[in-house]
C-alpha positions in Angstrom: 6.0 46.9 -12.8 3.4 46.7 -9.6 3.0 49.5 -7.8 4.0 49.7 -3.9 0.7 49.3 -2.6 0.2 46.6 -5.1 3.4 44.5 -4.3 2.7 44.8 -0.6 -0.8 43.5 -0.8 0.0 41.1 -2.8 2.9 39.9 -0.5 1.4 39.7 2.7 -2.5 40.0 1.8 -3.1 43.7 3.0 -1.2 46.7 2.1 -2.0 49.6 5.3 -1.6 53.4 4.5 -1.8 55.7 7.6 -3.4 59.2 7.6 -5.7 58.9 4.0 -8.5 60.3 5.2 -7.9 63.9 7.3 -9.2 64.5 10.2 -11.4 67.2 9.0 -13.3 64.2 7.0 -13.2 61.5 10.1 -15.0 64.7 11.6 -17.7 64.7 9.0 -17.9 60.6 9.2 -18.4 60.5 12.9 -21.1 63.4 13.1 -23.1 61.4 10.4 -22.4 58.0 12.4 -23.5 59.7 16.1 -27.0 61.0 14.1 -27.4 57.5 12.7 -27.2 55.6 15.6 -29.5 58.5 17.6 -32.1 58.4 14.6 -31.9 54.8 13.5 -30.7 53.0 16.8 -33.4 50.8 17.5 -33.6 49.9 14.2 -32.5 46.5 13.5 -32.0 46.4 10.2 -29.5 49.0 10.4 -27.8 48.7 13.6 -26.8 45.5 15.0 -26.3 45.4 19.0 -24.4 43.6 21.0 -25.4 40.8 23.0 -26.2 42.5 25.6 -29.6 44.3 23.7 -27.9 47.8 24.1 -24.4 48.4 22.9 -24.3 49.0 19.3 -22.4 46.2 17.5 -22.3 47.2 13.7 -24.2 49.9 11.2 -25.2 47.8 8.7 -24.7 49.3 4.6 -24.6 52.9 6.0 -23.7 54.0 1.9 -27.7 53.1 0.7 -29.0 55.5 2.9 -26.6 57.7 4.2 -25.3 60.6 1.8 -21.9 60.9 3.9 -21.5 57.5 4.2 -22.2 57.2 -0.1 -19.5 59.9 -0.6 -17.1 57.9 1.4 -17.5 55.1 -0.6 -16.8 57.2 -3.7 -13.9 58.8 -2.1 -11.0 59.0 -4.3 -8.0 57.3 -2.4 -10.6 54.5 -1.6 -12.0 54.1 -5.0 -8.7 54.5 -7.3 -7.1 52.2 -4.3 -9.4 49.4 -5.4 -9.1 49.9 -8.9 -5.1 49.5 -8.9 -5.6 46.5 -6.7 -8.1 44.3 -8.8 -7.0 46.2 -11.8 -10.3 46.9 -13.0 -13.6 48.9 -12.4 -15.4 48.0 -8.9 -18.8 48.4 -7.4 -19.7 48.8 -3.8 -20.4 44.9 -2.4 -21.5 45.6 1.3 -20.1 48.1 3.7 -20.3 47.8 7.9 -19.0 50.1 10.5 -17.9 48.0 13.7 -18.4 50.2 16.8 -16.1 48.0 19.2 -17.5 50.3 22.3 -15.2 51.1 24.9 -15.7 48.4 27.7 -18.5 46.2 25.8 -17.4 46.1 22.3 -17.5 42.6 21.4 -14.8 39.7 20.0 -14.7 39.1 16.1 -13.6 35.5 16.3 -11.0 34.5 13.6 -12.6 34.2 10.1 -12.2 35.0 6.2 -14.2 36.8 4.5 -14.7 35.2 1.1 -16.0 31.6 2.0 -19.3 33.5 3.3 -19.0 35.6 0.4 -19.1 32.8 -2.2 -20.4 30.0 -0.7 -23.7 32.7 1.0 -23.7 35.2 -1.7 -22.8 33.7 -4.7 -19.5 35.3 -5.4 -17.2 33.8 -8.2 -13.8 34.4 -7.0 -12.5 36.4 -4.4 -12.0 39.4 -6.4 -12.7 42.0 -4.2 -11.0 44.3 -1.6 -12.0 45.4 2.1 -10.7 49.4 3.0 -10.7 48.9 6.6 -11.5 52.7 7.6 -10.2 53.6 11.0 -12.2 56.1 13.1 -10.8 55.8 16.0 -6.8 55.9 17.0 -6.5 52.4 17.2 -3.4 51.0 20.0 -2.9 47.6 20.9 -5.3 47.6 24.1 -8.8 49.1 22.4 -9.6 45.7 20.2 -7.2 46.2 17.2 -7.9 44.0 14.4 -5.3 41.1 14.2 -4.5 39.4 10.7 -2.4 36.7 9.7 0.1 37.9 7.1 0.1 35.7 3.9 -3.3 33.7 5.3 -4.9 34.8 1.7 -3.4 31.6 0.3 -5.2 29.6 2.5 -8.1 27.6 1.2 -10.2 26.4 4.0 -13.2 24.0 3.4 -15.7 26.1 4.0 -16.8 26.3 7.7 -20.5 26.1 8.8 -22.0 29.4 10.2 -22.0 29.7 14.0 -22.7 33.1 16.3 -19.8 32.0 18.9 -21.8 33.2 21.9 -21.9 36.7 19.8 -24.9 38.4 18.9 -23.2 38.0 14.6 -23.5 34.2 13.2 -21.0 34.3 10.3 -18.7 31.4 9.1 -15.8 31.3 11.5 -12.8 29.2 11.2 -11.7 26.6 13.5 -9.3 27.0 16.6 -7.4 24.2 14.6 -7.1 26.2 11.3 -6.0 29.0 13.2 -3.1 27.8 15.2 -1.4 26.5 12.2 -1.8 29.4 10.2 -0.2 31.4 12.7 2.7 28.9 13.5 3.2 29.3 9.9 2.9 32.8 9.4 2.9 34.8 12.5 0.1 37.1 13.8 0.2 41.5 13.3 -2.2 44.0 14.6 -1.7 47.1 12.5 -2.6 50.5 15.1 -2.5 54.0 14.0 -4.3 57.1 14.0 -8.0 57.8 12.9 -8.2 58.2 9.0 -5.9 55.2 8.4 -6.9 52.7 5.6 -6.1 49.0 5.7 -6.7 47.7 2.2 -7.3 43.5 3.3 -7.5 40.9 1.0 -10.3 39.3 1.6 -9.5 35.6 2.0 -6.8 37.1 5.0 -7.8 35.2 8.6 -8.4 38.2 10.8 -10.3 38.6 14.1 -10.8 41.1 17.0 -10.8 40.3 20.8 -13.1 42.8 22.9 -12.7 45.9 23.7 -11.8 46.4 27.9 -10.3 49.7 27.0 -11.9 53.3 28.3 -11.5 54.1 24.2 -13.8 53.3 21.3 -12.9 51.5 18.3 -14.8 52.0 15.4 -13.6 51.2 12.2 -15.8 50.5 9.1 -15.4 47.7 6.5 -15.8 48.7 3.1 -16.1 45.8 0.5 -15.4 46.7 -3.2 -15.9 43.8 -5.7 -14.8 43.4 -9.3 -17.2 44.5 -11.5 -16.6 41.4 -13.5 -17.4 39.4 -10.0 -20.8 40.0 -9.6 -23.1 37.1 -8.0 -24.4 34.2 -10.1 -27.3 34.3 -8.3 -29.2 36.0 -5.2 -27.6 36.0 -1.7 -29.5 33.5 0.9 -28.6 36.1 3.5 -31.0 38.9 4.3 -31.0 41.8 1.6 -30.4 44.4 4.3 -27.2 42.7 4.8 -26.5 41.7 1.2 -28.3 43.5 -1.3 -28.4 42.8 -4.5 -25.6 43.4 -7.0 -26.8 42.8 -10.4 -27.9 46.4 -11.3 -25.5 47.9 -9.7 -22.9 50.7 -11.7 -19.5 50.9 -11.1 -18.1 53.4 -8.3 -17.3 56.7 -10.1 -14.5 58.8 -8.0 -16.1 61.9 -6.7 -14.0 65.5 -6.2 -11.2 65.1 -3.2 -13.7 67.6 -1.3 -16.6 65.3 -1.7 -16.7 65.1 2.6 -15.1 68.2 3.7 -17.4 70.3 1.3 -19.9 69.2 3.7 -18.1 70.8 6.6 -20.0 73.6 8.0 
């Protein structure tokens, strides 16, 4: 019989758990994310700004360099999360932590996640899993991501990469696509305190509008892949953005502690 979390993902195409991560280890995240973006800022290969040339859009595969950010990945309720989900042994695909500043965070437009995956990176099927991390307290007025419940059954034809007027070209779906899906199906924002974990199919339309709010909303992307899904063949996109996978072990669960043992 499928587990909870399993039967809920599968049902709707995410499956959201409030409170995993403590606040003790959001604490240890966001004092490694502040010396990143102070170190590494003007750094474009690891931070992405907005289009204005100064608000910080997205840290960009924090987990290669960052020893916090590589325990999070191997964090336990993440890592066993995935596991249960694609029902076999994963490896870290790309991770991204999207800063949605208070009053110039920028719009996500509606997209899926996979037709860039595959049709850019060479990824089979769409075997994989986004955690969607929040470290913020996301409400309904700071940019909250909006998904289309049951969208993960869609199979759109593969739209052409655009930037939208954002500073981020990605393959985003069309206005068309959109409305129908959501006549069909209906449009949720899931909210909820800092440390909350929204595991996201990821063929599931989803988008953000910007962020007018005096709060931040930052809330990282974590991609885990099937280690049986592994690209056919080298991503076109840059390799700081898409590295590549072929050599790459399967995530090993670290202790519980692994971030609050870095607590001083």
């Amino acid at each position: 019989m499928a587990s909870e979390l399993v039967s809920e993902y599968e049902r709707q195409g995410f499956a959201f758990r409030p409170n995993l991560l403590s606040p003790a280890e959001v604490a240890v995240v966001i004092a490694e994310l502040n010396r990143i973006l102070t170190s590494y800022g003007d750094d474009p290969l690891r931070v992405i700004r907005e289009k204005d040339g100064v608000t910080p859009r997205t840290v960009v595969n924090p987990h290669v360099y960052s020893d916090v950010f590589n325990r999070l990945v191997h964090h336990p309720a993440l890592v066993r999360a995935a596991e249960e989900l694609l029902g076999e042994s994963v490896y870290v695909f790309q991770s991204g932590l999207n800063c949605k500043a208070a009053f110039n965070g920028d719009v996500w437009f509606w997209h899926q996640d996979y037709p860039a995956y595959h049709r850019d990176d060479h990824i089979p099927l769409p075997r994989m899993v986004n955690a969607l991390i929040f470290f913020d307290d996301i409400n309904t007025m700071n940019g909250p991501l909006m998904l289309v419940p049951g969208s993960q059954n869609l199979n759109d034809d593969m739209p052409e990469n655009s930037d939208q007027g954002t500073s981020y070209s990605f393959r985003y779906t069309s206005p068309d696509v959109i409305k129908e899906q959501v006549r069909r199906l209906g449009v949720v924002a899931p909210t909820g305190p800092a440390g909350s974990v929204n595991f996201m199919n990821v063929n599931v339309l989803h988008g953000s509008a910007g962020n007018l709010s005096p709060w931040s909303r930052r809330m990282m992307t974590l991609t885990y892949n099937a280690m049986s899904n592994k690209a056919t063949s080298p991503s076109v996109r840059p390799k700081h953005i898409v590295y590549d996978d072929r050599d790459l072990p399967a995530i090993v669960a670290m202790a519980p502690d692994c971030l609050t043992s870095l607590a001083s």
